[in-house]
N, C-alpha and C positions, 0 to 999 in steps of 0.2 A: 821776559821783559817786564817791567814796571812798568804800572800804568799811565797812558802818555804815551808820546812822539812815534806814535807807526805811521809809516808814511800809508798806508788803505787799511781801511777799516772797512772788511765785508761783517753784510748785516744778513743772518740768515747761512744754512748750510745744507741747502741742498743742491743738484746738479747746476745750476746756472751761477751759485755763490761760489763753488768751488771751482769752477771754469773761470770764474774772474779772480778769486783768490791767486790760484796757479800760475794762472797769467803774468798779474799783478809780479807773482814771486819770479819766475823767469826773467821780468826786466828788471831784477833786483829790489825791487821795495820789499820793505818789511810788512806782513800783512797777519792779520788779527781778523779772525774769525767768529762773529759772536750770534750763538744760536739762543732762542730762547726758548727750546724745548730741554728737558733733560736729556741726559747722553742716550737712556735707553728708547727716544722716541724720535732722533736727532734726522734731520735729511728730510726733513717740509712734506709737500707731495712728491718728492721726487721716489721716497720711499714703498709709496702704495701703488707706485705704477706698476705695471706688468713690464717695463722697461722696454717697449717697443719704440724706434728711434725711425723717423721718415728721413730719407735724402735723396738726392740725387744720383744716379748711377749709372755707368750706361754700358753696364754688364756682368759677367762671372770673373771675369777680370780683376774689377773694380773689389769685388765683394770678396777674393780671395786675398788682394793686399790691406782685408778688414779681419777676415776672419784667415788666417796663413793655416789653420789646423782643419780647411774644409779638405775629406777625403776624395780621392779618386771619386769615389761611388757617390757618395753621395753628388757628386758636379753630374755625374754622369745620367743620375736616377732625379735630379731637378732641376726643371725647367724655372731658373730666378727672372728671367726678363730684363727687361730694362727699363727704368724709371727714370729717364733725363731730364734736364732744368724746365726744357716744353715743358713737358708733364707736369713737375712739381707746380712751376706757375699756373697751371691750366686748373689743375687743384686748389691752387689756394683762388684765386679769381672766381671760380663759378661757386664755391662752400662759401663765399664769404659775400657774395653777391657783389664783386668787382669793386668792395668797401676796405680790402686790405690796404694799410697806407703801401703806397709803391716802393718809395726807399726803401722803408720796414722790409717788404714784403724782397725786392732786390738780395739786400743782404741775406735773409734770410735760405732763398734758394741758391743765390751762385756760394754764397760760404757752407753749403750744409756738407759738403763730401770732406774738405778741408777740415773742418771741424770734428768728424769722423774720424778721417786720420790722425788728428793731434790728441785725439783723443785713445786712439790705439796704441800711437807712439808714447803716450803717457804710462801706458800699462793697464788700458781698461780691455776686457774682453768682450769678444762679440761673438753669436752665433744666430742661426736660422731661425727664424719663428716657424717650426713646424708644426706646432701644436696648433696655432690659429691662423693661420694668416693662408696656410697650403693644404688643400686635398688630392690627392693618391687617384688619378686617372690612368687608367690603362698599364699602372706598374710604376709611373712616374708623375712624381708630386710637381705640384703648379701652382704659385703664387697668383695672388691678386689684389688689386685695390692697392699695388704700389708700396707695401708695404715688405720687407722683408727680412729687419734683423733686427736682434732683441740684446740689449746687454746681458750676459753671464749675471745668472741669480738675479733678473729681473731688476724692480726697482730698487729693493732691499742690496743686491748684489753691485748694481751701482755706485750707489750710495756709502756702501762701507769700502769699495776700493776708493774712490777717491779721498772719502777721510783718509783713507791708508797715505796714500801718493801725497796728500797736500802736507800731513804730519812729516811726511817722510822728504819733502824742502823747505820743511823749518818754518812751515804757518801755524800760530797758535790759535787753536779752536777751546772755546769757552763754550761752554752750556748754562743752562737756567741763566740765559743773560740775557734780560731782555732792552733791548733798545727805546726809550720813551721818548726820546725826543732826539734832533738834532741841533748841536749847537752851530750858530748861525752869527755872525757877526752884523748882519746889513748887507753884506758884500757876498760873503762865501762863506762853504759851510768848512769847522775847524776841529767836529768832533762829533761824540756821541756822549747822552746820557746813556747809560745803563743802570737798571735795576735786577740788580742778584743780593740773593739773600735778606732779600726787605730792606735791600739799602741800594739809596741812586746815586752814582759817582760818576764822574764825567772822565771820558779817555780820548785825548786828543788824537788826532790824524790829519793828513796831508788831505789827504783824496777817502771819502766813503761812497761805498755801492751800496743802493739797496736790492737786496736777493731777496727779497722776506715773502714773498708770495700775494696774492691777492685779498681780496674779504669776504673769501665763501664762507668761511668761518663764524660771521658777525652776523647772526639773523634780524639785527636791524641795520643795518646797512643792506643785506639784499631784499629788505623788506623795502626799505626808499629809494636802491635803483633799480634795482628787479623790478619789482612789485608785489603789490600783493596776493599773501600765498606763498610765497617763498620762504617766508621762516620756517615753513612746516616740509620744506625739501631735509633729507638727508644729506650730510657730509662724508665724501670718498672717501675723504684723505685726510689729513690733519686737522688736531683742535685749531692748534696756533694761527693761521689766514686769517687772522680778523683786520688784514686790512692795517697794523701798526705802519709799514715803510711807508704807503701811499698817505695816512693821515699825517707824519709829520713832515711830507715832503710837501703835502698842499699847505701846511702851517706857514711856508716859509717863500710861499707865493710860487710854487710848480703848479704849471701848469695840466690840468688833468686832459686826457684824450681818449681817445677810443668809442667804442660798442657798451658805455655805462650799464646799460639797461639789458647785457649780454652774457651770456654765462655756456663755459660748456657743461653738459648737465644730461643723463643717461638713463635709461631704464636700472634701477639699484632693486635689490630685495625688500621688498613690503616690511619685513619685522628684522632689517636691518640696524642697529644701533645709531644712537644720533652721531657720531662722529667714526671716523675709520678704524677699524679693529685690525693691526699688526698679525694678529695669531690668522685671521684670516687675509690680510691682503685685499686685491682688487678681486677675488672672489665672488664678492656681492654683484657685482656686475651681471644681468642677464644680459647676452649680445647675440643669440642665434633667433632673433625673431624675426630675418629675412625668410627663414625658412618655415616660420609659423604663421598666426595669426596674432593679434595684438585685440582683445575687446575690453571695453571700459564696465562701468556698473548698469548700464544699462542693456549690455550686452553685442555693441554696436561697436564697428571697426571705427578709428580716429586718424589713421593715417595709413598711406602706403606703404607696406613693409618692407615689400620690393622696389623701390624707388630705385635703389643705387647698393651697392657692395656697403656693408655695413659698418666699413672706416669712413663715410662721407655720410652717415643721416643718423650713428647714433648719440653723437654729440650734441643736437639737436632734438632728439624726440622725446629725452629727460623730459621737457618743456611741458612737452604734447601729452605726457603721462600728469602734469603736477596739473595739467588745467583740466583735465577731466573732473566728474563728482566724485567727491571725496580723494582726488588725490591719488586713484591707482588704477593698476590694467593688469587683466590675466593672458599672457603668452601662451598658444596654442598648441600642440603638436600632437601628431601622430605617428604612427610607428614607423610609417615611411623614410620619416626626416631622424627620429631619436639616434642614430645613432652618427648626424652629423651637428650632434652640441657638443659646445663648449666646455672644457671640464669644469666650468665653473656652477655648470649645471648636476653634480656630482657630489657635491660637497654635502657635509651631514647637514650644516647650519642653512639650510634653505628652505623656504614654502613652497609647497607641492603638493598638488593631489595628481592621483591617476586613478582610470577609469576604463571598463571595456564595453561602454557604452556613452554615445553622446547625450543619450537622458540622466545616465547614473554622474555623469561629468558635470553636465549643467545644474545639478543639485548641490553637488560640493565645492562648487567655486562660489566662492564667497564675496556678500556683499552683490552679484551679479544678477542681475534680470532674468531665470532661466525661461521662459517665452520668449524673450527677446535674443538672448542668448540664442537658441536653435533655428529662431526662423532667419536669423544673421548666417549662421552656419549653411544653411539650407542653401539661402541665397548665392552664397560665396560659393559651394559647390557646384552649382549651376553651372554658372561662370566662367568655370577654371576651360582654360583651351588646353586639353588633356594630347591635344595632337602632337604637339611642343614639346622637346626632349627636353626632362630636365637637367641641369649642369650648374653644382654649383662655384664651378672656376671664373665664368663668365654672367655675365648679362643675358640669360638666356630667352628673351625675349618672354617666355612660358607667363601667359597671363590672363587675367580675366577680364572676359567683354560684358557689357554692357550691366557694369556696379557705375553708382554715382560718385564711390570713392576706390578705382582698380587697385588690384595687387598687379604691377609694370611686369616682375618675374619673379621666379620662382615660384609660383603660384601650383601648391600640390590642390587635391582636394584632403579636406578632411574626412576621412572615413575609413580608416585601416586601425581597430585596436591593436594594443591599448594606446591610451591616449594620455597624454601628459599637460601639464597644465603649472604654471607659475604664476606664482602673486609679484607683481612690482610696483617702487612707486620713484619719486625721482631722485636720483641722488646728484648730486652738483659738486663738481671738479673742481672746476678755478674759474674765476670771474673774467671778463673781455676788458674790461673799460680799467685805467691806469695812468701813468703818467705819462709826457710826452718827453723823446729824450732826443737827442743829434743822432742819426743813423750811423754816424762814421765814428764817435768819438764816444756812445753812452752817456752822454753830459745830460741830467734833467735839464729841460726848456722851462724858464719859468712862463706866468701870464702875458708877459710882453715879449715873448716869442726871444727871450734872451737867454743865455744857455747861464746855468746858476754855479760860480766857481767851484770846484770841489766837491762834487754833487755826481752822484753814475745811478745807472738803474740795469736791473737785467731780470728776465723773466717773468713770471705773472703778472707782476707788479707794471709791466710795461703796456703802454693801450696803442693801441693803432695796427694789431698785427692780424688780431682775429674778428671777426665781427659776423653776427646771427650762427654761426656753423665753425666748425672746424674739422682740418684731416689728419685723422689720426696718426700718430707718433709723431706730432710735430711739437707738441710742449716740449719735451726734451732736448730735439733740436732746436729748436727756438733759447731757450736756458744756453743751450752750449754755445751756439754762436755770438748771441748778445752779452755772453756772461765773460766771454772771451772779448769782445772788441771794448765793455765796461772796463775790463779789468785793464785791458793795455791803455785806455784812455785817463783810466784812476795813476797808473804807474807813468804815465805821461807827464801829468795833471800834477804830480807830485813835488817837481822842482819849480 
């Protein structure tokens, strides 16, 4: 098609653009796709995930009309549980400190299954998270933390079937197209500039969504709503986030919403590059330090490691790692726990020392206090209420008494060589704070709480869903759902 008259124009192409594209294209609009990464870097963050998807479920039932190719045996050898809208709610309310907007938050949990299934009916696949999410008790593996299926080939595997599926109902996706502005009459928006190829030219539309992601990407911008210190955080996932969709949507009087000052943001590898590396993935991620210790440079624990199951406190501890001195922390372990890390613990490109002494360990960790360092260790030793079966499927209460900052569970001692050890510092995901849009329709809300003609929004870019914390694998969901009610409200929108 000539450039001009598509009735949606998605900005952005990854999971939440192409849930609105698709959309869009089922209720018959013509829809335009325009990403401004090159093709070889194409799919936002949707690409770096590990493709872990949260919903609602409320059984092997549910999870068999998701995934139809789960075996006998395996139904048989794991216990999935059940994760119903209670729950989902009950997660987002206490991670977000009962700051999620409610509408927001509504759609969110009663559309997540729905949106599951459109999304399987579409042709995406789905299987178990058995590599993280379940460990192997008594012969049969046991999920936890609510979490329990991952798209086929992860983020990257996402990513490339729905480019497949949206090419393949006639939506045109453009690359190296970057979106600089929206054209805006006064009234309603009637287009987009783009610049490709060092030239800006404007392509009309009925209805445009913005998909484009957040501004983790921009280290001034999370330098003035973060704060400072934050330019010197690592990027997960994509260059591109800097924040274009939401600056020309507040240009045009949207109104902004959410946790500004909010980010999800994780313990990442110390000598991890400044932006996400493709060959490695979400790799960089260190996420087994429920079962370790976490000390900073002075050798001194900063937070509970044990708090909570590791999908509810590591979106949040990023934070807790960027405000320590100098910006990092070494993750503890001993031989007890090594062999329940993460494969991402495994990988060639990572920092690590090990040691079969905790004197010969507190030497080569770096940057770290080693006096302070062991008499932390020491203390923590103490501590541990060794009485307490450890388990790591559950909350298992196993903890240490009388620290001024406890390990809640999981709490081993340290003292079984060899002992292993990781450098991390903070890597940041995607931004909280974004625009405000109509929960039922995707429409941006502008300043005067008036919804802005011709205007959608879905994913990152959207504020009011997450705030201080978040629970894992709900970006994805989040993207699907709102990318889906943008797009049907853009296709709506359009006559």
């Amino acid at each position: 098609m000539a450039t001009g008259d598509y009735d949606v124009i998605v900005v952005g192409a990854g999971n939440a653009a192409f849930c609105a594209a698709m959309t869009a294209r089922e209720a018959g609009a013509t829809v335009l796709v325009l990403e401004r990464a090159p093709e070889d870097e194409n799919g936002g963050n949707s690409r770096f995930t590990a493709g872990a998807i949260r919903f609602a479920y409320n059984g092997v039932d549910d999870l068999k009309a998701l995934m139809p190719d789960l075996t006998g045996d395996e139904i048989a050898n794991t216990d999935f549980g059940v994760y119903d809208t209670d729950q989902f709610f009950d997660d987002m309310f206490r991670v977000t400190r009962f700051r999620t907007d409610p509408e927001l938050c509504e759609r969110l949990v009663r559309q997540s299954f729905e949106g599951m299934t459109w999304l399987r009916e579409k042709g995406v696949r789905f299987v178990p998270i058995y590599g993280r999410q379940a460990f192997k008790i008594d012969g049969k593996f046991k999920f936890w933390g609510g979490l329990t299926v991952e798209s086929w080939g992860g983020g990257p595997g996402l990513v490339d079937r729905e480019t497949e599926l949206a090419k393949g109902m006639g939506i045109e996706i453009r690359y190296d197209a970057r979106v600089v502005d929206l054209i805006f009459d006064g009234h309603a928006v009637t287009g987009v500039r783009v610049k490709s190829g060092g030239v800006v030219h404007e392509v009309s539309g009925k209805s445009v969504v913005l998909a484009s992601g957040g501004f983790e990407s921009n280290p001034e911008w999370r330098t003035r709503y973060l704060g400072p210190g934050w330019e010197l955080a690592k990027v997960r996932g994509t260059r591109f986030n800097t924040g274009d969709g939401i600056r020309m949507a507040l240009d045009i009087g949207a109104s902004p919403y959410g946790n500004w000052s909010g980010c999800h943001a994780v313990g990442w590898d110390y000598n991890a590059p400044e932006f996400g590396d493709l060959t490695v993935g979400d790799n960089f991620q260190k996420h087994s330090y429920p079962w370790g210790l976490l000390v900073n440079a002075h050798g001194r624990r900063f937070v509970d490691e044990g708090a909570d199951f590791r999908n509810y406190t590591y979106a949040k501890y990023g934070r807790e790692v960027l405000n320590q001195p100098d910006q990092f922390a070494w993750q503890i372990f001993d031989r007890k726990v090594i062999h329940l890390l993460r494969d991402e613990y495994r990988i060639r490109r990572v920092t690590k020392v090990t040691a079969d002494s905790l004197e010969d360990l507190a030497g080569k960790l770096e940057g770290v206090d080693p006096k302070g360092f062991l008499s932390e260790i020491a203390a923590y030793n103490d501590a541990v209420d060794t009485d307490t079966p450890f388990d790591p499927n559950v909350k298992d209460g196993r903890a240490t008494h009388g620290l001024a900052l406890p390990k809640s569970n999981w709490a081993n001692r340290i003292d079984e060589p060899p002992f292993e050890a990781y450098q991390i510092t903070c890597g940041i995901t995607f931004t909280f704070g974004g625009l405000r849009i109509d929960p039922d329709s995707g429409q941006v809300i502008d300043t005067d709480l008036a919804p802005i003609p011709g205007l959608y929004a879905a994913g990152e870019l959207v504020g009011g869903i997450f705030c201080f914390n978040y629970p894992g694998g709900t970006g994805l969901m989040s993207g699907t759902v709102f990318g889906r009610i943008a797009g049907a409200g853009a296709a709506a929108g359009m006559t």
